[in-house]
KEKE-3310 file (N, C-alpha, C; in steps of 0.2 Angstrom, whole numbers, plus 5000, padded with zeros to 4 digits):
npx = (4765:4768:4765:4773:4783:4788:4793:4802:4813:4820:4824:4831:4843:4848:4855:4865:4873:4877:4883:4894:4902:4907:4914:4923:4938:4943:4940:4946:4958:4952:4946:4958:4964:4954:4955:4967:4967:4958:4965:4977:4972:4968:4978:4987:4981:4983:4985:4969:4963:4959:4968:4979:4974:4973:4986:4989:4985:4992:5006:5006:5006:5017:5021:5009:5004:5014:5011:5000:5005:5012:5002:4995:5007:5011:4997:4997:5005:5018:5032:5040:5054:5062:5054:5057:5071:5069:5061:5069:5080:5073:5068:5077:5087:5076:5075:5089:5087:5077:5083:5093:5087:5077:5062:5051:5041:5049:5054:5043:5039:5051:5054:5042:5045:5056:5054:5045:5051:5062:5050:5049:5060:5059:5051:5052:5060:5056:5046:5047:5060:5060:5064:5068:5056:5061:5073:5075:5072:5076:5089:5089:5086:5097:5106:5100:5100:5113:5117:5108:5118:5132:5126:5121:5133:5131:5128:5115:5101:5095:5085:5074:5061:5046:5034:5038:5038:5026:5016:5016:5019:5009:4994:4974:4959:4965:4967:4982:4987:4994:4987:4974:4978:4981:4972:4963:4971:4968:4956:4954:4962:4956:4945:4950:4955:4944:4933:4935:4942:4956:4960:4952:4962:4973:4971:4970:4981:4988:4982:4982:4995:4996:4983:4977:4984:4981:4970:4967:4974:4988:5000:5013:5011:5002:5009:5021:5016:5010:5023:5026:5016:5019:5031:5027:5019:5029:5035:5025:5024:5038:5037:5029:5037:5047:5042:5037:5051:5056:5066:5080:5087:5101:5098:5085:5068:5074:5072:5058:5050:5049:5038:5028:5027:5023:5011:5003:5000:4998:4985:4978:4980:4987:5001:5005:4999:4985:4974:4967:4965:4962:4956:4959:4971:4973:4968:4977:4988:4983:4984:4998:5000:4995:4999:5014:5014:5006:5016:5028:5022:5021:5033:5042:5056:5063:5070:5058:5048:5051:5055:5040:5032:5040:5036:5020:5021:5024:5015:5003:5008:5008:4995:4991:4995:4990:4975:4977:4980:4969:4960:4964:4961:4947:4945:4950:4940)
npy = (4920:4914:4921:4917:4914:4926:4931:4926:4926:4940:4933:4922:4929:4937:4927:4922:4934:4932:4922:4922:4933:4926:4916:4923:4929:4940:4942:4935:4944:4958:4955:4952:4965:4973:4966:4968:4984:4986:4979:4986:4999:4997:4996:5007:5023:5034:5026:5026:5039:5053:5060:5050:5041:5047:5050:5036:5032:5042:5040:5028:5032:5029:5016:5012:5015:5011:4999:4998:4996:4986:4973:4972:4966:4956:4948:4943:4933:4938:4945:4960:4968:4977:4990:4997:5002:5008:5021:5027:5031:5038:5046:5053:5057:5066:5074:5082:5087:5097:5104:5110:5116:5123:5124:5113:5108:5102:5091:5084:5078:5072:5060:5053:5049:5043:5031:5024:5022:5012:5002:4998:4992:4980:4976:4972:4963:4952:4949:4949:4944:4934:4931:4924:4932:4936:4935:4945:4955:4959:4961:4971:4981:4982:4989:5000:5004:5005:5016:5026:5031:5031:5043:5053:5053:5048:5056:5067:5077:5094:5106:5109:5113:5122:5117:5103:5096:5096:5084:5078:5086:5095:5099:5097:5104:5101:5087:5076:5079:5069:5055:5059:5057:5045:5036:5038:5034:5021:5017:5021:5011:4998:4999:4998:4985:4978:4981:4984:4979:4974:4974:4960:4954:4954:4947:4935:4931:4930:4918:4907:4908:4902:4897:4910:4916:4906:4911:4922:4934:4945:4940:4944:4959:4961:4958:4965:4978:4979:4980:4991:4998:4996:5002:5015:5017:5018:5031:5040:5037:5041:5053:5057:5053:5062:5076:5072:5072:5083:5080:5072:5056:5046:5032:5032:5023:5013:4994:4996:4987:4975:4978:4983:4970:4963:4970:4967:4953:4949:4954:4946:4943:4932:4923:4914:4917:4925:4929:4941:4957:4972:4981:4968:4971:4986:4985:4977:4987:4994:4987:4984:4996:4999:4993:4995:5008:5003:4997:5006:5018:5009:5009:4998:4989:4994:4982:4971:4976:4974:4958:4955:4960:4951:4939:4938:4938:4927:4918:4923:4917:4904:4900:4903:4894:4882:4884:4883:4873:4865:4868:4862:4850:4848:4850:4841:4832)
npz = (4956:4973:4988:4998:4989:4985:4997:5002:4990:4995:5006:4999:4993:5001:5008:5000:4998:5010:5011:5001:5004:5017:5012:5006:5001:5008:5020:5030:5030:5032:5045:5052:5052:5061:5073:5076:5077:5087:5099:5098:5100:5114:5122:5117:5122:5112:5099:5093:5088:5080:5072:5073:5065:5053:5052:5048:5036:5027:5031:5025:5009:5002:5002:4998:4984:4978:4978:4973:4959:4961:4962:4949:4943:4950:4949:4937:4938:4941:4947:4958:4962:4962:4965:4976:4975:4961:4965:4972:4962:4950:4957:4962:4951:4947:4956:4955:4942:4943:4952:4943:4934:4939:4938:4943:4938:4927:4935:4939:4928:4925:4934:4934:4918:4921:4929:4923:4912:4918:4922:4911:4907:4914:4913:4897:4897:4903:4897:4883:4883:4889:4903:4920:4932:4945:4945:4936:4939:4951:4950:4942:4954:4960:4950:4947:4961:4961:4949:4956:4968:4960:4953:4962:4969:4981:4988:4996:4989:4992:4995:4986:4975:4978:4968:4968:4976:4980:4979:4991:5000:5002:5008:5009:5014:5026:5023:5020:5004:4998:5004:4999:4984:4986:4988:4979:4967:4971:4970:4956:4950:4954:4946:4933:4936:4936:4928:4913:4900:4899:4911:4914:4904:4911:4924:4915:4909:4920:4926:4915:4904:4893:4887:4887:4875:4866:4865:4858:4865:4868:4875:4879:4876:4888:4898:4897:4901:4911:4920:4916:4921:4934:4933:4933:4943:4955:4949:4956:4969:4971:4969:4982:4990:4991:4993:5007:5011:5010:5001:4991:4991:4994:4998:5000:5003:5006:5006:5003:4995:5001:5010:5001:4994:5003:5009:4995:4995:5007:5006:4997:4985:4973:4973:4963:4951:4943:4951:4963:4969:4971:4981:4990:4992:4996:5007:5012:5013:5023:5033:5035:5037:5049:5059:5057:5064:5076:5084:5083:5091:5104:5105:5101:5094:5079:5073:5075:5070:5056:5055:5059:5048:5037:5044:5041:5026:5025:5031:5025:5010:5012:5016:5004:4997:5003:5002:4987:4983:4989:4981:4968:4973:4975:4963:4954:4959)
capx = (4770:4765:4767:4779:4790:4790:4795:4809:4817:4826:4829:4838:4848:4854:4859:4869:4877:4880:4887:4901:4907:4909:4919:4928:4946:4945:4935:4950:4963:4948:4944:4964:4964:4950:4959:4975:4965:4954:4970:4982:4967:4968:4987:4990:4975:4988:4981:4962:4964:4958:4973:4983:4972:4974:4994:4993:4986:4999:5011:5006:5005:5023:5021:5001:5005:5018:5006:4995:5007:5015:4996:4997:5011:5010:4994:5001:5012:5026:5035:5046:5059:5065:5052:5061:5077:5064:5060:5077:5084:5068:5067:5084:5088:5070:5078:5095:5085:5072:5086:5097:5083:5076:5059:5049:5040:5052:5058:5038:5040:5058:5054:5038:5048:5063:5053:5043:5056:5063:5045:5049:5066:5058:5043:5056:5067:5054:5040:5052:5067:5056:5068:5064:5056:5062:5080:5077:5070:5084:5097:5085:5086:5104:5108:5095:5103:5120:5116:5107:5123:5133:5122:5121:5139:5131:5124:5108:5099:5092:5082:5069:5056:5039:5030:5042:5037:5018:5012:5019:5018:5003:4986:4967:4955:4967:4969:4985:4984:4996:4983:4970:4979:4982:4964:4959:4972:4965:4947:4954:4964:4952:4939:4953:4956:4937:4929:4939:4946:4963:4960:4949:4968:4978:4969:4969:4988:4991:4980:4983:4996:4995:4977:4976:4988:4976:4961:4971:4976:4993:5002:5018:5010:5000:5013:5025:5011:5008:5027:5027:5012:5023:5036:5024:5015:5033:5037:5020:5026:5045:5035:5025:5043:5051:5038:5037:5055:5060:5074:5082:5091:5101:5095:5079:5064:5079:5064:5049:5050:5046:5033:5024:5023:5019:5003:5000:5002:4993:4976:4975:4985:4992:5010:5005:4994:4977:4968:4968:4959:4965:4952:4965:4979:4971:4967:4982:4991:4981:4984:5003:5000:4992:5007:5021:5010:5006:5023:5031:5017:5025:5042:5044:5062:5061:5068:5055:5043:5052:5051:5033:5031:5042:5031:5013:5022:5027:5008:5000:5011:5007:4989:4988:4999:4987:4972:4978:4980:4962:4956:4965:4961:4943:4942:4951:4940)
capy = (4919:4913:4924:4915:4915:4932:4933:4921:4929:4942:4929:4919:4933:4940:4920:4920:4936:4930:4915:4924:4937:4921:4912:4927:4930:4946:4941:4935:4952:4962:4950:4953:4971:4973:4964:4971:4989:4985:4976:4992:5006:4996:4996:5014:5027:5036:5024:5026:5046:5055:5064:5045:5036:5050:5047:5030:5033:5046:5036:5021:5032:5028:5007:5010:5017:5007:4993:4996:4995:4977:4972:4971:4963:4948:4945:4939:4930:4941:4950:4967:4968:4982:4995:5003:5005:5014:5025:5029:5031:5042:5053:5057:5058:5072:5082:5083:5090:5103:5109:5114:5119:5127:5118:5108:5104:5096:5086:5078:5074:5066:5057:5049:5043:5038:5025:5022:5019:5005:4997:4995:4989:4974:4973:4969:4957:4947:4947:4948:4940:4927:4929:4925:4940:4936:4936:4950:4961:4958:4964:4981:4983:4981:4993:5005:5008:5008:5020:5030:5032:5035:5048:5058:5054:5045:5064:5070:5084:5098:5114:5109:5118:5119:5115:5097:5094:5100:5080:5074:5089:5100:5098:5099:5104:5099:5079:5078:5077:5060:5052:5060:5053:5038:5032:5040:5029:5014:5018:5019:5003:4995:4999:4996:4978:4972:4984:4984:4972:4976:4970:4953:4950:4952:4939:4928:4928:4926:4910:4899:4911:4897:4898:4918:4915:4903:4915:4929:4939:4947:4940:4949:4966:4964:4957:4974:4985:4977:4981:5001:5002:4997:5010:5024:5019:5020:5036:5045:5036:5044:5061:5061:5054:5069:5080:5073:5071:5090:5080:5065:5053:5039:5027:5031:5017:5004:4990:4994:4980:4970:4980:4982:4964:4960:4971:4965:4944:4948:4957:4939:4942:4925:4923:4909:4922:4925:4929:4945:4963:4982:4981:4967:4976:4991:4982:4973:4992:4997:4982:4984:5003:5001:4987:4999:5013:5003:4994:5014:5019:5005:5011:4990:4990:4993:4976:4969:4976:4968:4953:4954:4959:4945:4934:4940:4936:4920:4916:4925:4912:4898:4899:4906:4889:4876:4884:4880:4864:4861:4869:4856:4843:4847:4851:4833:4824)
capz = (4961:4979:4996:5002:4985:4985:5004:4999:4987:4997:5009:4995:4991:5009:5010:4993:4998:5016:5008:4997:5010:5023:5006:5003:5003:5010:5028:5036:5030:5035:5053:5056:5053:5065:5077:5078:5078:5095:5101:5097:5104:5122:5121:5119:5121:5106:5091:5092:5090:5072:5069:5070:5061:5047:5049:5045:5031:5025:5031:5020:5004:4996:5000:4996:4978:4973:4980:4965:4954:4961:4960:4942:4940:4954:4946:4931:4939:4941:4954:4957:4968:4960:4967:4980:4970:4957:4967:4975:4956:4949:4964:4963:4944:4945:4958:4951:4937:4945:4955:4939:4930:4943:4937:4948:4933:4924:4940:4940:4922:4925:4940:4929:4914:4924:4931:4917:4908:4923:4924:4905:4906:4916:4905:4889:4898:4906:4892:4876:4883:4892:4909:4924:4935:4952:4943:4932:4945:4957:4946:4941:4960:4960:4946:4951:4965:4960:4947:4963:4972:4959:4950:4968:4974:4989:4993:4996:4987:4997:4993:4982:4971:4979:4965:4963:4982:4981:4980:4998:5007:5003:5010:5004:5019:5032:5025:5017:4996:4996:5006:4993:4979:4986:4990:4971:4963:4973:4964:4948:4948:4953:4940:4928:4935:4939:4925:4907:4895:4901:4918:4914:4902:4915:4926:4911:4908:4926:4927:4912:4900:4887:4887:4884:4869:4862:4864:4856:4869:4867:4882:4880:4878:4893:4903:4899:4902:4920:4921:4918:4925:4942:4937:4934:4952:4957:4951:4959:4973:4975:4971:4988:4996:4991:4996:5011:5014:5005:4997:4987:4997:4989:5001:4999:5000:5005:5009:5002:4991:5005:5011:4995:4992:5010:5008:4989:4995:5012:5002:4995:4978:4975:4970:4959:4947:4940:4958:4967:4969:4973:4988:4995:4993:5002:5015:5017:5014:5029:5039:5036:5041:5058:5062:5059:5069:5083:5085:5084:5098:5109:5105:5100:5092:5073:5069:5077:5064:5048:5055:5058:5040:5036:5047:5037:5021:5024:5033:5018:5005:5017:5016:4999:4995:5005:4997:4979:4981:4991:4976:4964:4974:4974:4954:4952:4962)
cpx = (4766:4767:4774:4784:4790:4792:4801:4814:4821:4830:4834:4845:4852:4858:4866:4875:4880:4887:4894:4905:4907:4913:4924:4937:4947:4944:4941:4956:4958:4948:4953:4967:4960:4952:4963:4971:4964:4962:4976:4978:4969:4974:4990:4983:4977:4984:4975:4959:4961:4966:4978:4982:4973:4983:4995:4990:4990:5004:5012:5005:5010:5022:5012:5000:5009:5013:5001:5000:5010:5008:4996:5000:5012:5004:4993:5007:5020:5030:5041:5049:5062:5062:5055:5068:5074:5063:5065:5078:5078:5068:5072:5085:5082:5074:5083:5090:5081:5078:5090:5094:5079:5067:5055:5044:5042:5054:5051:5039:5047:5057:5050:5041:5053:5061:5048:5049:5059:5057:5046:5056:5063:5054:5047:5059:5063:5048:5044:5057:5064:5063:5064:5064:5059:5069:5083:5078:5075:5087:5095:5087:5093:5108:5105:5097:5110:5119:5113:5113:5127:5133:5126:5130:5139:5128:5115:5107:5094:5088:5079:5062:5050:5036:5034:5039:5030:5017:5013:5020:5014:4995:4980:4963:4957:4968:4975:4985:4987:4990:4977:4969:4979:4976:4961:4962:4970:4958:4949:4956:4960:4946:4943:4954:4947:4934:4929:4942:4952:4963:4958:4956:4971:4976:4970:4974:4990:4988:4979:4986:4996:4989:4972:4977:4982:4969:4962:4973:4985:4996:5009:5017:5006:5004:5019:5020:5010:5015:5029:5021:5014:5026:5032:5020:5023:5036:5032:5022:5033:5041:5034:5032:5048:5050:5038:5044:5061:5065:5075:5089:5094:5099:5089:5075:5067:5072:5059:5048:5049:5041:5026:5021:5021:5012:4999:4997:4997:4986:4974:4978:4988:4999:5011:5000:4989:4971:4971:4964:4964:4961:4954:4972:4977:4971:4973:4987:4991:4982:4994:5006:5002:4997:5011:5019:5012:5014:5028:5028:5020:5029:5045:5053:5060:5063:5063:5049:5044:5052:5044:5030:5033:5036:5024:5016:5023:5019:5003:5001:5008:4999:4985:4989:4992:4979:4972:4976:4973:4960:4957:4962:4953:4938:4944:4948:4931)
cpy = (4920:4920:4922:4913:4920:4934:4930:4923:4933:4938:4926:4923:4936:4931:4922:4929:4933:4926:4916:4929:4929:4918:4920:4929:4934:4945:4940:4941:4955:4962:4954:4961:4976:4972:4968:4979:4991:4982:4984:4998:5004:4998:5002:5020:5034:5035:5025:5035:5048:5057:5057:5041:5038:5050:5044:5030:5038:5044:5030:5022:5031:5020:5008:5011:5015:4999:4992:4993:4987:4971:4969:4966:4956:4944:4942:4936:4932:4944:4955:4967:4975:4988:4999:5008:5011:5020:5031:5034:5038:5050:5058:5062:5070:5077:5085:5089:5098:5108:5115:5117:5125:5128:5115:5104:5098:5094:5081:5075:5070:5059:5052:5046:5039:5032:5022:5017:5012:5000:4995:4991:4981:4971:4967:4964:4951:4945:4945:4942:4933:4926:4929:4932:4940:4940:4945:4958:4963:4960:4971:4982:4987:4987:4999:5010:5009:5015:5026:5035:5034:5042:5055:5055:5052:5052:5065:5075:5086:5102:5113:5112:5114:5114:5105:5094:5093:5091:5077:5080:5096:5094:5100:5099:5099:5089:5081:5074:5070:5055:5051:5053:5046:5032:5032:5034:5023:5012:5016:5012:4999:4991:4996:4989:4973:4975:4984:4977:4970:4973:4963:4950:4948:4946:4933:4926:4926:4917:4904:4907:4909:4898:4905:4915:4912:4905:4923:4936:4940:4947:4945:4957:4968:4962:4964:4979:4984:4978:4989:5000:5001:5002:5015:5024:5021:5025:5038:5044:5039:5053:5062:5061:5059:5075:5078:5072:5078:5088:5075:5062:5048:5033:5028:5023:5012:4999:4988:4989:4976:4971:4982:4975:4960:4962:4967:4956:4944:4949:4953:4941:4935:4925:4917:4913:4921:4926:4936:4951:4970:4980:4977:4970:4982:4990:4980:4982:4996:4993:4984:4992:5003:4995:4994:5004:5011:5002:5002:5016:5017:5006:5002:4994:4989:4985:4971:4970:4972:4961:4951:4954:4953:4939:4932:4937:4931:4916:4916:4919:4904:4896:4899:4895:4883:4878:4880:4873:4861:4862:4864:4854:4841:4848:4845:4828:4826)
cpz = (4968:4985:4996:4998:4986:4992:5002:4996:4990:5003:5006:4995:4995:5010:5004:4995:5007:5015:5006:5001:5016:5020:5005:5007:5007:5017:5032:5036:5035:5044:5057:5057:5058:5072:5081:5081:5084:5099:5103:5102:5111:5124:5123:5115:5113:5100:5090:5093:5078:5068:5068:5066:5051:5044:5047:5038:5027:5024:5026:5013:5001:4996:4998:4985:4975:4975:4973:4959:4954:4962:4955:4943:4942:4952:4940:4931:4939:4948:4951:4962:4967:4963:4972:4977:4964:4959:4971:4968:4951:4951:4963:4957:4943:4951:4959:4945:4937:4947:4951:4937:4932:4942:4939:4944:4927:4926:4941:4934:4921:4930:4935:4925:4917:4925:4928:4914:4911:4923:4914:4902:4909:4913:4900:4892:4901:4901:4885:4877:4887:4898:4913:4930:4942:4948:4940:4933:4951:4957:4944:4947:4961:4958:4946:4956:4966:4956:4951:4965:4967:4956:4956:4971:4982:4993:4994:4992:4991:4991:4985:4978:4975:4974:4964:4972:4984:4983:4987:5001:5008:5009:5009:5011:5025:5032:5016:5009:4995:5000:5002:4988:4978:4984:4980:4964:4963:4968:4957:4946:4948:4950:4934:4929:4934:4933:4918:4904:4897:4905:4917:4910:4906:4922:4922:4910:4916:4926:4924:4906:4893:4882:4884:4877:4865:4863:4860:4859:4869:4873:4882:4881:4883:4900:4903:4901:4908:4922:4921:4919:4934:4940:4938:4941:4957:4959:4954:4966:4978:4975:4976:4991:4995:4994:5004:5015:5013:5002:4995:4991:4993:4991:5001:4998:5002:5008:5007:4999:4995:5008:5007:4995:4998:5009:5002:4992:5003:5011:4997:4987:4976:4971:4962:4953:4946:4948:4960:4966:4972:4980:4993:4997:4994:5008:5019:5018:5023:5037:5040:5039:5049:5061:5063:5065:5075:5087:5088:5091:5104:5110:5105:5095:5083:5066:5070:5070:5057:5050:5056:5050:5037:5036:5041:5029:5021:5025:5026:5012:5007:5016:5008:4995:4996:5001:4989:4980:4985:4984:4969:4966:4975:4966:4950:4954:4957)
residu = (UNK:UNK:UNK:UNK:UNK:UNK:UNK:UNK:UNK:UNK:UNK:UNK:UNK:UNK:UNK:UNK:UNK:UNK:UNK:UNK:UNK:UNK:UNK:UNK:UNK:UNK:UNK:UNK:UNK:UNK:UNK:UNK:UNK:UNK:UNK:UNK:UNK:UNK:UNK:UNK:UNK:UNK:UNK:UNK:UNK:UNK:UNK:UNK:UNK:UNK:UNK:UNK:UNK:UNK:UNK:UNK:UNK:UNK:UNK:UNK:UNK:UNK:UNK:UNK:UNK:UNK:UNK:UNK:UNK:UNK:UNK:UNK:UNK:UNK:UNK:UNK:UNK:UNK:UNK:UNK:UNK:UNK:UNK:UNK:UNK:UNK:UNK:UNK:UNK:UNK:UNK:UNK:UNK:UNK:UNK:UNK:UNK:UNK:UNK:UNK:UNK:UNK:UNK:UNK:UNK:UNK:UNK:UNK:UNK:UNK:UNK:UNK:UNK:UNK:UNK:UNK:UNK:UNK:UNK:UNK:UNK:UNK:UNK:UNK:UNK:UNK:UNK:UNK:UNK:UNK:UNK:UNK:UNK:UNK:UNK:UNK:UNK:UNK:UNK:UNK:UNK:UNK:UNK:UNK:UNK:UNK:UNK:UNK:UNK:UNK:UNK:UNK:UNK:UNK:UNK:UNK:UNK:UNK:UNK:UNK:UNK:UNK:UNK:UNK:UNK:UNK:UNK:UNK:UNK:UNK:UNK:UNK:UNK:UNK:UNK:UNK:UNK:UNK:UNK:UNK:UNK:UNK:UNK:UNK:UNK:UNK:UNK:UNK:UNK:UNK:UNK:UNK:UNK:UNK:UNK:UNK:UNK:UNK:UNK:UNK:UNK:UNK:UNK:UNK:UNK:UNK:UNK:UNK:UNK:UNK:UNK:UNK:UNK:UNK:UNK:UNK:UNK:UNK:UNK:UNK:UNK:UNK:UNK:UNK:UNK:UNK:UNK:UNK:UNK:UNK:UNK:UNK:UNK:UNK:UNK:UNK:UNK:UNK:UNK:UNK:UNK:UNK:UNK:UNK:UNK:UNK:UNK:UNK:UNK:UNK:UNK:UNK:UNK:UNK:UNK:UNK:UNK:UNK:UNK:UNK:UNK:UNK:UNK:UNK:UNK:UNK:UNK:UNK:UNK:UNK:UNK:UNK:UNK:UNK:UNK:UNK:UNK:UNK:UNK:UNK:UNK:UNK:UNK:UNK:UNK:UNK:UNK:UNK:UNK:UNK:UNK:UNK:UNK:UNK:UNK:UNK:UNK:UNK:UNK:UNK:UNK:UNK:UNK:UNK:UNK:UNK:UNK:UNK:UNK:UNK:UNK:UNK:UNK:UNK:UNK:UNK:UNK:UNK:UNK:UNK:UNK:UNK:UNK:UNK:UNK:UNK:UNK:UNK:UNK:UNK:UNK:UNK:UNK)
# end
């Protein structure tokens, strides 16, 4: 081998990764998250502070954690609408529970199956029953939160057992533990999507679920398993909102379901399946943070925020959409 191959070589290689970060999905989440941050710092001396930057992520641990879970499922072409209602209905059910019991343990194990149990009620109806998930999820929503309200009588529950509280409002050397948690479940998901068999399935049912089938891939059982693995992100999710909220709300979460799949569909997810990453839906988690943050900072009007959400989500689809079809129409030609 010459000189000047072996000087090459890492040129090649800083080119080929150049190449694939300038191709990457993520360059322009990241670009826009950048953006907004330097944009938000100038704006109000407030945002570019340790202690805020540490809120927004705190803040973004109930839509960051059910974001894993709607990860999954949009990747397989699915959607949850139902996740905030999950959360509502869980939260509640678990501190109903603790409080009789008096318990905080048996209000995190109620809280878990409740929304297990719901990420499994949509699983069976959209993998079994072959319904569709927009519809199917809509009506869990529905029912979810009817069963909410009447459960609680439309009340709150108060005076809750630490122990049922600990994940949403302790803290670990001064950074608080849902924050921890959050980032930890981010790591693992992502091992489990880009690292396991489990993971390379569920790309595969997302993006030809025919094609699975005829490779012997078990699409119904990994399509319900992409469906309680959203409840159980759900319930971890009402846990911290309990903790951080010391109580059960029947409204609780009314929204997130918008907020979820705004981070999940702006972190390059595609709506149409078999594309996506946990390290988008980070990003986008983060991008969707530092919006509510800064907008709050400004004292902007709160409906101003939802439509900006709105906005991203429509852009997000918009782009995801016009890709698609470059991509046909260069696989066609």
């Amino acid at each position: 081998m010459t000189t000047s191959s072996v000087a090459a070589a890492p040129q090649s290689r800083w080119n080929d990764t150049l190449h694939k970060a300038l191709n990457s999905n993520l360059l322009p989440i990241i670009a826009a998250l950048i953006i907004v941050s330097v944009a938000l710092s100038v704006m109000t001396p407030a945002f570019l502070t340790a202690s805020n930057l540490t809120n927004i992520v705190t803040q973004s641990a109930v839509v960051g954690i059910a974001a894993i879970g709607a990860t999954f499922v949009i990747i397989t072409s699915g959607i949850d609408l139902s996740v905030g209602s999950n959360i509502a209905l869980s939260g509640m059910i678990g501190a109903i529970v603790a409080q009789s019991t008096g318990n905080g343990f048996f209000g995190i194990a109620t809280v878990i199956v409740v929304a297990a149990v719901v990420g499994a009620f949509n699983g069976i109806a959209v993998s079994w029953l072959r319904l569709a998930p927009f519809i199917v999820t809509l009506a869990t929503l529905g029912m979810a939160r009817g069963l909410t309200l009447q459960i609680s009588q439309g009340q709150s529950v108060y005076s809750l057992p630490e122990s049922l509280n600990w994940l949403g409002a302790s803290a670990i050397f001064d950074v608080k533990t849902s924050a921890l948690v959050t980032v930890v479940l981010f790591v693992i998901a992502h091992f489990v999507l880009s690292r396991t068999t489990f993971g390379h399935r569920i790309y595969a049912v997302g993006g030809n679920a025919e094609a699975a089938r005829l490779a012997g891939i078990n699409v119904r059982g990994v399509v319900f398993s992409a469906y309680v693995i959203a409840g159980v992100a759900a319930g971890i999710a009402a846990l911290i909102l309990l903790g951080r909220l010391d109580s059960a709300t029947p409204n609780a979460a009314t929204g997130t379901e918008l907020q979820v799949i705004a981070a999940v569909v702006i972190g390059g997810t595609s709506l149409f399946g078999g594309k996506g990453s946990m390290v988008g839906t980070f990003v986008g988690v983060l991008l969707i943070g530092v919006i509510n943050n800064g907008l709050t900072l400004l004292n902007v009007s709160s409906f101003w925020v939802q439509f900006v959400q709105g906005a991203l989500i429509f852009l997000a689809v918009l782009l995801d959409s016009v890709n698609t079809r470059r991509r046909a129409r260069q696989s066609g030609s």
